[in-house]
N, C-alpha and C positions, 0 to 999 in steps of 0.2 A: 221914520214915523212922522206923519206930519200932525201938525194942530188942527188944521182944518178936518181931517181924517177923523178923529179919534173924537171933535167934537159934536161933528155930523152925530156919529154914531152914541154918542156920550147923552146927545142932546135927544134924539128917538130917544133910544132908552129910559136916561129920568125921565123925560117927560111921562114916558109909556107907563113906567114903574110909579114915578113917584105921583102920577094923576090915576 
């Protein structure tokens, strides 16, 4: 598992969700 992986996807995400 990497960090950059999970924050790409971390980072879509909240952004998606939390905006």
């Amino acid at each position: 598992m990497s960090a950059d992986g999970w924050i790409k996807k971390g980072r879509l995400r909240k952004c998606s969700s939390e905006d």
